[in-house]
C-alpha positions, 0 to 999 in steps of 0.5 A: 312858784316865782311871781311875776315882775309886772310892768305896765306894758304886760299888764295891758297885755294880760287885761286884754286877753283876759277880757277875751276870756271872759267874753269870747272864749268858752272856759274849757278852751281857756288853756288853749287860747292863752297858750296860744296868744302867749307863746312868745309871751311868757311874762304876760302868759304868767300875769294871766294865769295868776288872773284866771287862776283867781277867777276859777276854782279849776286851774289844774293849767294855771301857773302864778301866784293869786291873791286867796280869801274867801272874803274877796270872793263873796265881794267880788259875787256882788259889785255894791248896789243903790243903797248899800253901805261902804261903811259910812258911805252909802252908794248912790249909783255906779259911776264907771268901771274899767278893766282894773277899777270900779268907781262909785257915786257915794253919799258921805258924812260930809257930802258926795264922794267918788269911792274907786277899789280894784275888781276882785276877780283880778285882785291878785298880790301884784294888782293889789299893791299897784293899787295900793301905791295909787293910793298911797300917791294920790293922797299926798298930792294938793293942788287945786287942779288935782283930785283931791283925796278924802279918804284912804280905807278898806272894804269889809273884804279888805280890799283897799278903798280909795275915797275921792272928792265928787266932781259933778261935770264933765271930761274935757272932751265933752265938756268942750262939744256939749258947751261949744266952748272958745279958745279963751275958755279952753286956754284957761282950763289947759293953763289949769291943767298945765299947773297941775302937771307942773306940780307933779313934775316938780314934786317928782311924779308922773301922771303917765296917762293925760288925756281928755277922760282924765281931765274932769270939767265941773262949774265952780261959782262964776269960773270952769274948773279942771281937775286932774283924775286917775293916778292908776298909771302915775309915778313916783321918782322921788325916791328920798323920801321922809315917813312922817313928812312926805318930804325930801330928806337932806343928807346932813353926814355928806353921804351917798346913800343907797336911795340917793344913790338909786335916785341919781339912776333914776334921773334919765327914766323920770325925764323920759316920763315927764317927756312923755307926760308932755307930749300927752299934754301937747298932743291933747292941747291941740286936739282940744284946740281944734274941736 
């Protein structure tokens, strides 16, 4: 079986009639509505499959490669409740869920974290890897603007576990309405956020999603705070990279090697994401601008 190169664009694809599925659609017509929905989409066709196929035991129509374990199965039966236990964690409360991730409120050693994993039932290899690489992004980044990583792990079914700094607010948007709040304290927390992307771009990544729900709002002593959240769609472009270090390599042999090499490729797709992180960024200034 071939797997299927997912990118961002089929990825939404296949999440939004996947949620058709598991609301609209009986089981039994599942075959057909996604025939049908994917005709002229055969990647986003072959990203489903894997998806149900993981999702139902009767996949004779499926074609794709899932993720199997039945240790995924029973975590996925049971989404962790008030009480329980994440290893040294235990949970508080459900903060939010999306059609990719769950995020907790979760009591720590050290105090409360935000604990985020991917949903189960869509956990095959490819949605297990992106989130991986979420993980393996996120906790390199340190700015006082950016969410900060406590904690990378895995659950007991081994599904990657993201550990996050508790931001006790709220999202730009609501902060902005629910506090009325000026022009001068809204210029302060875009300013903010504006050195947090300045951060990344310099640094050689991509947020690819900046918008008010990704922008967390929390009172820190006597001054608003903002905090830049959810690397689910960011990009790294840094592709020369030291294992130990996190940091650039130089090429002291005066040689073009093969990931410098890629890298100068590279160059033109990472200005048209930093554009597009920017363009996020400016639509989103005058939205807050004019609330």
């Amino acid at each position: 079986m071939s797997t299927v190169n997912v990118t961002p664009a089929i990825e939404t694809a296949a999440i939004e009639i996947f949620r058709d599925c598991m609301t609209r659609v009986p089981e039994p017509e599942w075959g057909q509505f996604v025939r049908e929905k994917c005709e002229d989409q055969p990647e986003v066709g072959r990203r489903l499959a894997s998806m149900l196929r993981f999702h139902t035991s009767d996949s004779s129509w499926l074609t794709g490669t899932a993720l199997s374990g039945s240790s995924i199965d029973s975590f996925n039966a049971k989404i962790p409740k008030p009480g329980d236990t994440l290893g040294e964690y235990r949970v508080i409360s459900l903060l939010g869920q999306g059609t990719a991730s769950t995020l907790l409120h979760a009591e720590g050693p050290t105090g409360p974290v935000a604990i985020k994993f991917p949903i189960a039932r869509i956990a095959i290899e490819s949605s297990l890897q992106r989130f991986r690489n979420e993980c393996e992004l996120h906790k390199g980044l340190s700015h006082p603007n950016i969410c900060c990583v406590m904690e990378v792990n895995e659950l007991h079914s081994s599904l990657p576990m993201l550990v996050l700094e508790f931001i006790d607010g709220l999202d730009l948007k609501e902060a902005c309405i629910k506090y009325n709040f000026g022009t001068v304290e809204k210029m302060d927390l875009l300013l903010q956020l504006s050195s947090a992307m300045r951060y990344l771009h310099n640094s050689g990544y991509v947020h690819g999603d900046v918008k008010a729900e990704n922008v967390m709002v929390k009172a820190s002593e006597s001054r608003l705070v903002c905090k830049l959240i959810d690397f689910g769609k960011a990009e790294d472009f840094l592709v020369l990279r030291s294992p130990a270090s996190g940091h650039c390599q130089s090429d002291t042999n005066n040689t073009v090697s093969p990931k410098k090499t890629r890298k100068s490729r590279e160059q033109g797709e990472f200005r048209k994401a930093c554009a597009k992180d920017e363009n996020d960024f400016a639509w989103l200034r005058n939205f807050i601008l004019t609330l």
